[in-house]
KEDO-899156 format. One record per residue (C-alpha): residue number from 1; residue in one letter; chain; y, z, x. Coordinates in nm, 4 decimals, always signed. Layout:
# KEDO-899156
MIKOL resi resn chain       yy       zz       xx
MIKOL  NUM    A     A        Y        Z        X
...
# end
This chain:
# KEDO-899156
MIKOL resi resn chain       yy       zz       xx
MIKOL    1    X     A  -2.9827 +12.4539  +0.0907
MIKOL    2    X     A  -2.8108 +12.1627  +0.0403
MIKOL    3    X     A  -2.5053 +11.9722  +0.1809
MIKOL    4    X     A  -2.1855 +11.9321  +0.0244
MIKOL    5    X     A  -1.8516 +11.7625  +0.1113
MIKOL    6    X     A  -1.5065 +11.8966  +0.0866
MIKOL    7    X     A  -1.1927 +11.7503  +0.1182
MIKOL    8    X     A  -0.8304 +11.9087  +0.2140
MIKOL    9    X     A  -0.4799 +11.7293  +0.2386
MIKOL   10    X     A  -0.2040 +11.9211  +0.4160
MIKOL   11    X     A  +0.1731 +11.8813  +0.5359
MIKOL   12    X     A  +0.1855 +11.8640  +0.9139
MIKOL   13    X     A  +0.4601 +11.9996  +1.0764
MIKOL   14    X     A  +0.5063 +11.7919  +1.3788
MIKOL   15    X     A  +0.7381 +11.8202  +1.6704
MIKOL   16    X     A  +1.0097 +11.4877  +1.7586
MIKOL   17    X     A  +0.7621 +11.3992  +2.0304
MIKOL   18    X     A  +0.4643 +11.4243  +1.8082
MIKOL   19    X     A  +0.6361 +11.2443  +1.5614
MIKOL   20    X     A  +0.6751 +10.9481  +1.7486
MIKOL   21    X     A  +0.3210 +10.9787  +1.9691
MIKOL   22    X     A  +0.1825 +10.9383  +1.5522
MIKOL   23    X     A  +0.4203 +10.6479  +1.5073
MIKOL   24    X     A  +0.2957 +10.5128  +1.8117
MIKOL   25    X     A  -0.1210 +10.5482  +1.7430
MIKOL   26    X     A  -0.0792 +10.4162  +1.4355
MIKOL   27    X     A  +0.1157 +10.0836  +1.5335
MIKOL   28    X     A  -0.1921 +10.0328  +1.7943
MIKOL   29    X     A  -0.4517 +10.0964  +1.5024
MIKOL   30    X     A  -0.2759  +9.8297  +1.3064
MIKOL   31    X     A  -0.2854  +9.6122  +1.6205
MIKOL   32    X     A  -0.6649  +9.6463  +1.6822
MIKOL   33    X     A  -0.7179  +9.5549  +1.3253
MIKOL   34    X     A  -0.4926  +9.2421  +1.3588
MIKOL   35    X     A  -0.6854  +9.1284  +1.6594
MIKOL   36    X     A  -1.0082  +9.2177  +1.5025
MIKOL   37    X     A  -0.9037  +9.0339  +1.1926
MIKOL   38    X     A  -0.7607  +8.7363  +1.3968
MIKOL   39    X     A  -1.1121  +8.7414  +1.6149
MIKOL   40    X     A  -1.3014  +8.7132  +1.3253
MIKOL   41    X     A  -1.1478  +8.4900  +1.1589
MIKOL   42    X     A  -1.1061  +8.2100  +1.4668
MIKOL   43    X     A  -1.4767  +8.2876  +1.5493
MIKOL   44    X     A  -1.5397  +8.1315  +1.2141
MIKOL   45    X     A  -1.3275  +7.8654  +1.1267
MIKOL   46    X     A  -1.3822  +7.7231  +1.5068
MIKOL   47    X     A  -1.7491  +7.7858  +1.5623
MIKOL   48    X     A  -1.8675  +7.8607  +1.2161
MIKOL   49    X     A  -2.0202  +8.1829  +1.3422
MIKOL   50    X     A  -1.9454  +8.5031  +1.1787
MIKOL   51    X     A  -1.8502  +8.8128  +1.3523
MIKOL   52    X     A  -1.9258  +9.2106  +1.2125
MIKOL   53    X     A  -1.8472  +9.5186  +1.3360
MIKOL   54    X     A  -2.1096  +9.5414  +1.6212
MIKOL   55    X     A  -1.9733  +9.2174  +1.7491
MIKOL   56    X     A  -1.5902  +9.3716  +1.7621
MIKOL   57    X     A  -1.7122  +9.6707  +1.8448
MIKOL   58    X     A  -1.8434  +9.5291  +2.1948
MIKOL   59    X     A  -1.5341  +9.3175  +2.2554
MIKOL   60    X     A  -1.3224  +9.6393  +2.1631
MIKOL   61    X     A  -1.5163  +9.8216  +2.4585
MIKOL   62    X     A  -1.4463  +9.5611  +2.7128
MIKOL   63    X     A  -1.0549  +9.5647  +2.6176
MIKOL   64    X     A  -1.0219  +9.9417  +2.6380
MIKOL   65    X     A  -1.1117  +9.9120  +2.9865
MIKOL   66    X     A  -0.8639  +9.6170  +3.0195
MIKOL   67    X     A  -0.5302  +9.7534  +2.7988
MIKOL   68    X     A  -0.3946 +10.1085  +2.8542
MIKOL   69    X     A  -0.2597 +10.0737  +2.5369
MIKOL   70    X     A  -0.5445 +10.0870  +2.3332
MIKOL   71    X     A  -0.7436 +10.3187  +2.5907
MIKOL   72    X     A  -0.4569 +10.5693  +2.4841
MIKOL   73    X     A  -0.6349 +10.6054  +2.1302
MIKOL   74    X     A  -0.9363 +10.8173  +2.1113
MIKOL   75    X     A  -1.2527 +10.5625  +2.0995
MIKOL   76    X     A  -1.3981 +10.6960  +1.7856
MIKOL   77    X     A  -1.0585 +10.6201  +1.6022
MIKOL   78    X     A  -1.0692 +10.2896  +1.7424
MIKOL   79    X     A  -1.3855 +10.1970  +1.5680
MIKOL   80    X     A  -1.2950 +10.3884  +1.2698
MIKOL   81    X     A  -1.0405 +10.0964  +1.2498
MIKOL   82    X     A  -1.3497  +9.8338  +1.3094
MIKOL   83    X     A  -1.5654 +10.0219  +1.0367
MIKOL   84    X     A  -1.2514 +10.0111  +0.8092
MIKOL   85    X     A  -1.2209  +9.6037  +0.7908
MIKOL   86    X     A  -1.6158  +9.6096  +0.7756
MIKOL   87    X     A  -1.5640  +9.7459  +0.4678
MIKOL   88    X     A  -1.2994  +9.4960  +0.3536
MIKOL   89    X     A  -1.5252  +9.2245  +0.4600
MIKOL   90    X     A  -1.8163  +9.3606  +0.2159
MIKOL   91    X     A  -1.5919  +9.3596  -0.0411
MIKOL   92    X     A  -1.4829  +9.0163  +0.0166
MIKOL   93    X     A  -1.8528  +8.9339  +0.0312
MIKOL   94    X     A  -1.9052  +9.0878  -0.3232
MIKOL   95    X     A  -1.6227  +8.8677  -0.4873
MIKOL   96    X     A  -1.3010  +9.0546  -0.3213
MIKOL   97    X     A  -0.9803  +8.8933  -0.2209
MIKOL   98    X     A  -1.0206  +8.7898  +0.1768
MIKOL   99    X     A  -0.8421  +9.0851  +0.4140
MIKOL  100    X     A  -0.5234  +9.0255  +0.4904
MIKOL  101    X     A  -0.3481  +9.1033  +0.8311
MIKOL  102    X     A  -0.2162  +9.4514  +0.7977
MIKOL  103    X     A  +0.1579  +9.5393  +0.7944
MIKOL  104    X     A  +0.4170  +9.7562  +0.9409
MIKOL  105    X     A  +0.4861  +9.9178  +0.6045
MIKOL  106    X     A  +0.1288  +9.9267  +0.4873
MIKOL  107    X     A  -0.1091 +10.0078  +0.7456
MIKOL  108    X     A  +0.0106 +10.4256  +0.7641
MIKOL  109    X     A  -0.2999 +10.6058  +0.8993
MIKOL  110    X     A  -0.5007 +10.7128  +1.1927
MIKOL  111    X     A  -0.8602 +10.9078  +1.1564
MIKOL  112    X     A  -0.9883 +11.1225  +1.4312
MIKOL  113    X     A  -1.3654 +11.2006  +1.4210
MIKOL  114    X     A  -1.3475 +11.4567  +1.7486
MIKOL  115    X     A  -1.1219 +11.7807  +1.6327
MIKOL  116    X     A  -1.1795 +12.1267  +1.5734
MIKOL  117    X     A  -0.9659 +12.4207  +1.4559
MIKOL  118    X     A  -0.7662 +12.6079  +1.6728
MIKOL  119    X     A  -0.6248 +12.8892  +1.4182
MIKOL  120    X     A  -0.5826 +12.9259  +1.0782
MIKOL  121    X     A  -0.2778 +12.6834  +1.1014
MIKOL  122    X     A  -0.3677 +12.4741  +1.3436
MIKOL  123    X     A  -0.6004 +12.1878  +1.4500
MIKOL  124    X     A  -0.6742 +12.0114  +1.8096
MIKOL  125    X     A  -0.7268 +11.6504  +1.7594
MIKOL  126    X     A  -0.8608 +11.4222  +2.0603
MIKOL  127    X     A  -0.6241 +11.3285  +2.3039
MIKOL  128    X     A  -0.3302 +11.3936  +2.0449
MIKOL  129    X     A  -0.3181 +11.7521  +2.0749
MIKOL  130    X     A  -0.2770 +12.0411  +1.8584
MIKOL  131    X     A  -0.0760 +11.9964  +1.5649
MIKOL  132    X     A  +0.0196 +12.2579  +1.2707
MIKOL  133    X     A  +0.0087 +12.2286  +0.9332
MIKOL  134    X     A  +0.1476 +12.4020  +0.5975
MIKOL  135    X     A  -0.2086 +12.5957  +0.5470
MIKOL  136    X     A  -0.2162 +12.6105  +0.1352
MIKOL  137    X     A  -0.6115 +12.6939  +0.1439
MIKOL  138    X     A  -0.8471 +12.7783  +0.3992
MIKOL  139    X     A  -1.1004 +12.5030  +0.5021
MIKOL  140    X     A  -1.4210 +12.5610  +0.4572
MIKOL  141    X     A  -1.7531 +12.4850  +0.6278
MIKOL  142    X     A  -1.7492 +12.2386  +0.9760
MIKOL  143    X     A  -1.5081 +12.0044  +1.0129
MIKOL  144    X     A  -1.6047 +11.6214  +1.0024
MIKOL  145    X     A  -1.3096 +11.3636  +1.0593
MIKOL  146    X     A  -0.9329 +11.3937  +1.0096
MIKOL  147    X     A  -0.6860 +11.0980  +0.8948
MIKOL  148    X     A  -0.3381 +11.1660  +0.9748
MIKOL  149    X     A  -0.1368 +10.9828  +0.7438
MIKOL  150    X     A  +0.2408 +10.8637  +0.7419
MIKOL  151    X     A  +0.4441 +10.8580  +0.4173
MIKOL  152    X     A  +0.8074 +10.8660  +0.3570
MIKOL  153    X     A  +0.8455 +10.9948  +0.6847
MIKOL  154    X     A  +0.6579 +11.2729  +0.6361
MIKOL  155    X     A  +0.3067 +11.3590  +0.7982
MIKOL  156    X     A  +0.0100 +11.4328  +0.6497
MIKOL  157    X     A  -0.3582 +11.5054  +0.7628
MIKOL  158    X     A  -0.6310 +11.4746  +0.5465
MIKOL  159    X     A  -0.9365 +11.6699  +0.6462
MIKOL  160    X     A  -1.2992 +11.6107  +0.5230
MIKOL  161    X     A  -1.5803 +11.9135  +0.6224
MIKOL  162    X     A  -1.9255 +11.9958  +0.5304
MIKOL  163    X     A  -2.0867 +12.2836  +0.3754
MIKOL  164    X     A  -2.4413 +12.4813  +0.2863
MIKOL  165    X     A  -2.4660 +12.5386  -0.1124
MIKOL  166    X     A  -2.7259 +12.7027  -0.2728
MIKOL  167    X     A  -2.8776 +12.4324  -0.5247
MIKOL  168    X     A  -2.7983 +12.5313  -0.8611
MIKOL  169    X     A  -2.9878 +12.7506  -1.0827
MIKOL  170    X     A  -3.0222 +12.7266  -1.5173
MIKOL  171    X     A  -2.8901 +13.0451  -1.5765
MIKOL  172    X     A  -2.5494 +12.9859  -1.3662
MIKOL  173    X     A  -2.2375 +12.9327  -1.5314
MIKOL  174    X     A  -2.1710 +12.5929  -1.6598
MIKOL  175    X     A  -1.8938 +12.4300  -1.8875
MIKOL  176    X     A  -1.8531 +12.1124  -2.0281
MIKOL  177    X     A  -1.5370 +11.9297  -1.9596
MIKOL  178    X     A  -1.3771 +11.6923  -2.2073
MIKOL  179    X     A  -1.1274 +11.4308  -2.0466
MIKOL  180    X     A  -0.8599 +11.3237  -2.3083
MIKOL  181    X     A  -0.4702 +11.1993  -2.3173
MIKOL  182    X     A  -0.2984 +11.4508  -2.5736
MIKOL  183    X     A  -0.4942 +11.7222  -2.3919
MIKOL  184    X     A  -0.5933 +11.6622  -2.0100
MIKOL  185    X     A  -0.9374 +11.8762  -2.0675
MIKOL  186    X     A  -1.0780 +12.0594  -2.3356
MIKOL  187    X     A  -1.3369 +12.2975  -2.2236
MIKOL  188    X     A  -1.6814 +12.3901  -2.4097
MIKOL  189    X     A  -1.5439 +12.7813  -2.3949
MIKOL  190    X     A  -1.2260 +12.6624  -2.5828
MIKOL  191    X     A  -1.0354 +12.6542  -2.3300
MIKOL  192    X     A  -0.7821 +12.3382  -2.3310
MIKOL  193    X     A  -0.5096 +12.2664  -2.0303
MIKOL  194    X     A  -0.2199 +12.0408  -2.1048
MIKOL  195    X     A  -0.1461 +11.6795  -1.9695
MIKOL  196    X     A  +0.1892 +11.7143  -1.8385
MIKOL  197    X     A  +0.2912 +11.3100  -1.8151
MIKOL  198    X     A  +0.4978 +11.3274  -1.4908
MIKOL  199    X     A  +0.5208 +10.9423  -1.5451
MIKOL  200    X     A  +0.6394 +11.0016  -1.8900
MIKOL  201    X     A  +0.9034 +11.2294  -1.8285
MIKOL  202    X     A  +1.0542 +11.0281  -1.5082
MIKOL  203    X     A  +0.9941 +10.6748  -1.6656
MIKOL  204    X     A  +1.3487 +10.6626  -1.7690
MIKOL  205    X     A  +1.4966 +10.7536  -1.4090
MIKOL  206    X     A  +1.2294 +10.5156  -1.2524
MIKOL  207    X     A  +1.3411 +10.2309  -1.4848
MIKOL  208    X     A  +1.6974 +10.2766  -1.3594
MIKOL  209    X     A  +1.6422 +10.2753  -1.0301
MIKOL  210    X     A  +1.3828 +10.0301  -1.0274
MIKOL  211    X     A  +1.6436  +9.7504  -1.1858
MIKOL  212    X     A  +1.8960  +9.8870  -0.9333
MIKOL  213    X     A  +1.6199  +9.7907  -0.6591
MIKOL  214    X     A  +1.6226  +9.3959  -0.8116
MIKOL  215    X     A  +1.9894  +9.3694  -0.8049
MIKOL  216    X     A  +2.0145  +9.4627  -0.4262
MIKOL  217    X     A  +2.0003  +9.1451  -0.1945
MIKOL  218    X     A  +1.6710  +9.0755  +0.0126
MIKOL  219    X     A  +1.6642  +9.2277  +0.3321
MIKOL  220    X     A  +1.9833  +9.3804  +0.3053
MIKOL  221    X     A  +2.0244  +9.7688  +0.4331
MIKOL  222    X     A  +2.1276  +9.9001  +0.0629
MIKOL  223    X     A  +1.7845  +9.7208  -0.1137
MIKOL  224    X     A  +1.6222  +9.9193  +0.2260
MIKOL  225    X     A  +1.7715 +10.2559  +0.0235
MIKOL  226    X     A  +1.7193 +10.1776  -0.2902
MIKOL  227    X     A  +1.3424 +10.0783  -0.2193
MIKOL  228    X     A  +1.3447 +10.4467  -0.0730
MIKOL  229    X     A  +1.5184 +10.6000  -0.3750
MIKOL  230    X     A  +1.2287 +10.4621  -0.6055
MIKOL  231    X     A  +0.9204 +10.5763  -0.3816
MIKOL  232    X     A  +1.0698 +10.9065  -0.3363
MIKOL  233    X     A  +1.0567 +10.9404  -0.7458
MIKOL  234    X     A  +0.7089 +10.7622  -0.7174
MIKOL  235    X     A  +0.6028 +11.0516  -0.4750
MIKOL  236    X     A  +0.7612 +11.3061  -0.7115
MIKOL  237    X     A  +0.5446 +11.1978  -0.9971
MIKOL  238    X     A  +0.2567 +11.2148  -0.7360
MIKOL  239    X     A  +0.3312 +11.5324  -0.5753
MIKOL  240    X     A  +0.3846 +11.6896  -0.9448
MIKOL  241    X     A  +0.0236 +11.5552  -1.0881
MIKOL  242    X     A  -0.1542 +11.6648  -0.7814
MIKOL  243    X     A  +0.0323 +11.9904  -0.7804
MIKOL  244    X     A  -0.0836 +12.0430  -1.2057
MIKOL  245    X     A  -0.4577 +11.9231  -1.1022
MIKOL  246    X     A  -0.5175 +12.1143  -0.8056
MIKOL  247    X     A  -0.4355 +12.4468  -1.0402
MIKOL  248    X     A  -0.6368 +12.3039  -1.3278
MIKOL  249    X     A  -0.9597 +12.2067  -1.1245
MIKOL  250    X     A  -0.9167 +12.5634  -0.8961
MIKOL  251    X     A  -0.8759 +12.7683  -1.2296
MIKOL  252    X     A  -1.1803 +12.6138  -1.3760
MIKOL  253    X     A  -1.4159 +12.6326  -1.0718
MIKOL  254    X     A  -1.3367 +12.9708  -0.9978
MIKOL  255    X     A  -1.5113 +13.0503  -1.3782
MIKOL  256    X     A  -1.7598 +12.8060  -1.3534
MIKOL  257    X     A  -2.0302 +12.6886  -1.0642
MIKOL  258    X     A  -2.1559 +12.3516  -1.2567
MIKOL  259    X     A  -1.9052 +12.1609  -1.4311
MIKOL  260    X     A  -2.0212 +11.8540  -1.6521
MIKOL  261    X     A  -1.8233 +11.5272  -1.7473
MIKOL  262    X     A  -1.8712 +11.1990  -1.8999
MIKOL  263    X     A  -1.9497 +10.9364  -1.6464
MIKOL  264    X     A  -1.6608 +10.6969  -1.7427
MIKOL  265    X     A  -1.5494 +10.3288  -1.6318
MIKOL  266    X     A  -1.2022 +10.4410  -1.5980
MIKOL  267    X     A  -1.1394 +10.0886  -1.3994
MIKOL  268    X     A  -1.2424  +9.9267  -1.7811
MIKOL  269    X     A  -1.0559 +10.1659  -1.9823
MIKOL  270    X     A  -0.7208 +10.0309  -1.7270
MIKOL  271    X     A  -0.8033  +9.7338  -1.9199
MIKOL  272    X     A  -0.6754  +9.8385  -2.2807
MIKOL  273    X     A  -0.2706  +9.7874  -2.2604
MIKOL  274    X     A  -0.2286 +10.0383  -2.5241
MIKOL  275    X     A  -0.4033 +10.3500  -2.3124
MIKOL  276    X     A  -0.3549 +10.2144  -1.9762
MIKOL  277    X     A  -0.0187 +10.4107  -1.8925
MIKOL  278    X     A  -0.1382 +10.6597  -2.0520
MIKOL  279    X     A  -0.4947 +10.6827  -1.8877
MIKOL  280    X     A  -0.3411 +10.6621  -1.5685
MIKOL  281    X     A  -0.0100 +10.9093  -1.6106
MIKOL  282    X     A  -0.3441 +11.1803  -1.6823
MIKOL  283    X     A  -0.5552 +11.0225  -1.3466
MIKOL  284    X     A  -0.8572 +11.1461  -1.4717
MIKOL  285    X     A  -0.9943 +10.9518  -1.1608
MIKOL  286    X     A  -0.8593 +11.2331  -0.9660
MIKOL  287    X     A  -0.9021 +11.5064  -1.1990
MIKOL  288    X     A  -1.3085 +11.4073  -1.1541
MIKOL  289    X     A  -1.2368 +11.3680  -0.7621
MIKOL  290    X     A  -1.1284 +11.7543  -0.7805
MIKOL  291    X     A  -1.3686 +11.8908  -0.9735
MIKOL  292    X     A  -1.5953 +11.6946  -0.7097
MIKOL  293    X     A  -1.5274 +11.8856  -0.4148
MIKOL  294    X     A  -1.4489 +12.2021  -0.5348
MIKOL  295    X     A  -1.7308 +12.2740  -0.7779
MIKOL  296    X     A  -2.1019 +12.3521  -0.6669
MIKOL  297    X     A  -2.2244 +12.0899  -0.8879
MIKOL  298    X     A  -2.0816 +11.8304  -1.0712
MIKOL  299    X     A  -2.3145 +11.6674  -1.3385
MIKOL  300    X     A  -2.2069 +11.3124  -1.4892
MIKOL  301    X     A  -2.3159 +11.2504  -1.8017
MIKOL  302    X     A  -2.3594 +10.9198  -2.0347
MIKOL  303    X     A  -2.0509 +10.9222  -2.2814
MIKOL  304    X     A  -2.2113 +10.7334  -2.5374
MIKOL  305    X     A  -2.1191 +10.8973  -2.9094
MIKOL  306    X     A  -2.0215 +11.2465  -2.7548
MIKOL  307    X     A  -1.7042 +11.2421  -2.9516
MIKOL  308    X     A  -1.8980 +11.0787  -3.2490
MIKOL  309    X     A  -2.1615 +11.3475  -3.2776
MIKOL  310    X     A  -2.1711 +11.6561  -3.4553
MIKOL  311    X     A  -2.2509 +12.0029  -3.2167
MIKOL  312    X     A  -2.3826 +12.1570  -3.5499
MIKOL  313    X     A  -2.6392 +11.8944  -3.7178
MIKOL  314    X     A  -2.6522 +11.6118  -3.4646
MIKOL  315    X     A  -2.5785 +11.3328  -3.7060
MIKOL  316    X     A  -2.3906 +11.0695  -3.5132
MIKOL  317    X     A  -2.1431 +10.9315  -3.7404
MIKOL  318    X     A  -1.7860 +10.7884  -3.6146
MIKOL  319    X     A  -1.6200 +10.8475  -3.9880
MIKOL  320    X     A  -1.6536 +11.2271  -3.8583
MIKOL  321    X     A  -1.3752 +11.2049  -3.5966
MIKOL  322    X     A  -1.1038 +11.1464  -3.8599
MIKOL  323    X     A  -0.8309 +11.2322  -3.6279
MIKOL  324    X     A  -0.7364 +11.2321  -3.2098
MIKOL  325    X     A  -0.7587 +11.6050  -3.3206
MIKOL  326    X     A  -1.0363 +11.6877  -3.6247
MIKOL  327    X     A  -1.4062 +11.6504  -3.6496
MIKOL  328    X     A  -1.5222 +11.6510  -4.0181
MIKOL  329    X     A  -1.8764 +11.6200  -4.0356
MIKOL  330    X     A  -1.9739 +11.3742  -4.2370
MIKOL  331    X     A  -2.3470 +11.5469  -4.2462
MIKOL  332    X     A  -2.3300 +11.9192  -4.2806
MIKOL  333    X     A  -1.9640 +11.9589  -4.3103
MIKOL  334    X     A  -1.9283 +12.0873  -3.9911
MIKOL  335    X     A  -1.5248 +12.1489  -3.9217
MIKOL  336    X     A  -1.4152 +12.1474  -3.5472
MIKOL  337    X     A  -1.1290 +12.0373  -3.3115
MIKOL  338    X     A  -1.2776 +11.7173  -3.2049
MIKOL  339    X     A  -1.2133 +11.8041  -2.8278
MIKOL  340    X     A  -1.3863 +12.0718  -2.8447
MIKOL  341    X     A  -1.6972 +11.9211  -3.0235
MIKOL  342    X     A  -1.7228 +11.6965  -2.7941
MIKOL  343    X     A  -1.6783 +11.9315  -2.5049
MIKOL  344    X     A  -2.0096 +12.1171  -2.6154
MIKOL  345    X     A  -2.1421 +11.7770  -2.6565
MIKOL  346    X     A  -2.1024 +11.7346  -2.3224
MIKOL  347    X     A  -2.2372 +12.0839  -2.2520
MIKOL  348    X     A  -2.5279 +12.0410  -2.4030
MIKOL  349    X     A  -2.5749 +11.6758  -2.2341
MIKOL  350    X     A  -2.5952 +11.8106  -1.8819
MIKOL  351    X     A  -2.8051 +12.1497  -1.9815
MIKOL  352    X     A  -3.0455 +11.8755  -2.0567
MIKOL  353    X     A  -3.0225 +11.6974  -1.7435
MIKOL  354    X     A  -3.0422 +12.0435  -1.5420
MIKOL  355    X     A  -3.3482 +12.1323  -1.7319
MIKOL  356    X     A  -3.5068 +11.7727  -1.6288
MIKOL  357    X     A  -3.4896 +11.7620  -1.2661
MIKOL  358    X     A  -3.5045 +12.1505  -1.1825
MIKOL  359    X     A  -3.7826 +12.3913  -1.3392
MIKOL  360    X     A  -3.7498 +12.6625  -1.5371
MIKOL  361    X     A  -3.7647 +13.0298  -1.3963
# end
């Protein structure tokens, strides 16, 4: 057996007083990591010394027992605040941009690491209570950590669990995925699902609104709308790419245990202006995230020449993809949609890597 992780994201249906006890946890998460931030960052500049997250996590123990304030937050969601500058710090180490006190309108979320579930609908979290939730899939294996999540005035929690899988065997079923723009996958069965370009189709309403935004005044109440207005279209775009994904990834893992894709830098690919919108409006970062957690196994494979080769001969030969759309092998002739070549490609690719690091029979 072997472990895998599984992630869920749900609407919570919160009462007025629950509402405002979120409002209220988050605000003090945001303070701890102000403090933290401020600590660290006087420790430094005055004594050249520089604090990590053991050091906070001491000082953060000694002011629970001082503030009621903070002692009101579970401690494990206290330090999940400490562990998540840590990580801002490492990135600042590698090259990052230095973290910057968190504000009112970004810092939105709240993780609990002590919960369990009460019904099918419901889940206790420490010292918050039970709360209930739009239940759109059951969750599977033993609960982990929670993050409850404000957005648009709406609550969300976002639950991570754990699961036994049975490692994956040769003669299971197993498709090759090919990630594209005109077509969001094209599957080694033939199989090809649509890229439905929420971005695309709102761009023109988000345009208008957006220049409506940078005629309102600073600070004034009516910019305060309009701001609103525009995230509420930028959520619709979300909310309708998630909602086309989630069917896309289910419908395929429900046919197939082992799903393989090309390994690719989609942070480099943002790089090309011509693809970029484009790239993004089809998020194939979360298309791969999906597949991820809802597949047995997901094999990543090098995309070098997979849309360049031929399935038939093997002759490598870009000249052959003469179109977004048509492989013409430039070898044996070979005639095929060029998705679709390179989904077996792909196939093919991670059959190989299967056969590598698991026996046969």
């Amino acid at each position: 057996m072997s472990k895998k992780i599984k992630s869920y994201k749900f609407k919570l249906k919160l009462t007025k007083a629950q509402q405002r006890l979120a409002d209220e946890y988050i605000n003090t998460a945001r303070a701890i990591y102000n403090l933290a931030l401020e600590t660290r960052s006087y420790a430094y500049s005055s004594k050249k010394v520089s604090w990590n997250y053991y050091n906070l996590s001491s000082q953060l123990t000694e002011l629970r027992k001082e503030f009621d304030w903070i002692r009101k937050l579970p401690s494990n969601t206290c330090q999940d605040v400490l562990e998540r500058q840590e990580i801002a710090f490492k990135s600042f180490f590698k090259g990052g941009d230095y973290p910057k006190f968190a504000k009112k309108d970004s810092y939105k979320s709240v993780t609990f690491k002590n919960l369990k579930q009460e019904t099918h609908n419901r889940l206790k979290l420490e010292k918050f209570g039970s709360v209930k939730y739009f239940n759109s899939r059951e969750i599977e294996g033993k609960i982990k950590r929670a993050t409850l999540t404000r957005k648009n005035n709406q609550y969300y929690i976002s639950v991570i669990s754990e699961l036994n899988v049975t490692p994956i065997k040769l003669d299971d079923s197993i498709v090759g995925i090919d990630a594209g723009i005109s077509k969001l996958a094209f599957l080694s069965d033939g199989t090809s699902y649509e890229n439905i370009k929420p971005l695309e189709n709102l761009q023109k309403q988000l345009r208008i609104e957006q220049r409506s935004l940078e005629r309102k005044k600073k600070g004034s109440n009516s910019r305060l709308k309009q701001k609103a207005k525009v995230q509420k279209i930028y959520e619709k775009i979300t909310n309708i790419r998630k909602d086309h994904l989630h069917k896309v990834t289910t419908e395929i893992t429900n046919l197939y245990q082992t799903c393989v894709i090309e390994n690719l830098k989609i942070s480099k690919m943002l790089s090309n202006k011509l693809l970029s919108k484009s790239i993004s409006d089809a998020s194939w970062g979360l298309f791969k995230e999906m597949l991820q957690y809802k597949s047995v196994d997901l094999i990543k494979i090098n995309p070098a020449y997979t849309s360049q080769t031929c399935y038939g001969c093997g002759e490598i030969d870009k000249k052959s993809r003469i179109s977004q759309s048509e492989f013409v092998c430039t070898s044996c002739g070979n005639i095929d949609n060029a998705d679709a070549n390179a989904s077996k490609n792909i196939l093919r690719e991670g059959i190989s890597q299967i056969s590598q690091r698991k026996p046969l029979g």
